[in-house]
N, C-alpha and C positions, 0 to 999 in steps of 0.2 A: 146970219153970215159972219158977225162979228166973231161969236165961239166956235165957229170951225176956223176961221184966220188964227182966234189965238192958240186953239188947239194945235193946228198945224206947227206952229211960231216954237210950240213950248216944244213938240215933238224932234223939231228941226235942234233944239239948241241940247238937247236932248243927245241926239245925235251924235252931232259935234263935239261934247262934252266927253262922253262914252261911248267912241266909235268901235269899239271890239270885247268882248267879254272876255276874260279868264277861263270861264268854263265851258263857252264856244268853244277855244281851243281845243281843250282834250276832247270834245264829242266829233270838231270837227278833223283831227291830225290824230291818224293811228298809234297806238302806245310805242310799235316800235322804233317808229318813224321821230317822234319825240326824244324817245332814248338814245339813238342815234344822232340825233341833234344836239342834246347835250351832253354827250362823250365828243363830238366834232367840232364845235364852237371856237371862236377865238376870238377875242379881244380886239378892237383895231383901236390902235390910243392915236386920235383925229392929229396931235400934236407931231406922230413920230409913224406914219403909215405906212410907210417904208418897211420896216422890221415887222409887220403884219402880212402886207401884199408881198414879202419876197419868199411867200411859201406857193405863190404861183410862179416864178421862176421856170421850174422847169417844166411848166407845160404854157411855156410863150411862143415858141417856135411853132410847135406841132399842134397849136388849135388856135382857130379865126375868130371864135366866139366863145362871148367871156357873159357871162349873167349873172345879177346880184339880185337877192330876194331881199323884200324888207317889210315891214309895219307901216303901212298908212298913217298919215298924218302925225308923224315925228319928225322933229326939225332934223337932228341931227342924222336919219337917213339921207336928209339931200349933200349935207356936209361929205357924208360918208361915201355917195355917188361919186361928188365930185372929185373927191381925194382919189377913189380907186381908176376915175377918167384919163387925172392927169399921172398916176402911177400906169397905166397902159399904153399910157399915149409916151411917154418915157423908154418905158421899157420893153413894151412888142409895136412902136408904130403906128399905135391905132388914132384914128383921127376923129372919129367918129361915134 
């Protein structure tokens, strides 16, 4: 019982440690799909997010729902959430 707890233990930290492969990626996100993501990309500098989020400007009015993708278990996507919550909650209303 012991060596399946610590198997499990080392699997779990395992895990944790290396939650996404590199090369997951490319088998998992089609090539064009990729390419298109890195010709579309953009920088949000967490300090100044404003000059990043004002390329949603003009579609504040005309749509109710706004979605952001990201990478598990990286700090700075919750920063990056928060900044873009309090940049819609500013600028289209959103409360929520």
């Amino acid at each position: 019982m012991k060596k399946i707890a610590l198997v499990g233990l080392i699997l779990l930290g395992f895990l944790l440690v290396f939650p996404g492969s590199p090369l997951q990626t490319e088998q998992v996100i089609a090539k064009d799909t990729l390419d298109f993501l890195k010709e579309n990309q953009k920088q949000v500098d967490l300090d100044n997010p404003e000059e990043a989020f004002s390329l949603l400007d003009p579609y504040l009015e005309e749509n109710e729902f706004f979605l952001a993708g990201e990478t598990h278990t990286i700090l700075p996507n919750e920063e990056l959430r928060l900044a873009l919550l309090k940049y819609l909650h500013q600028n289209a209303n959103v409360r929520y």
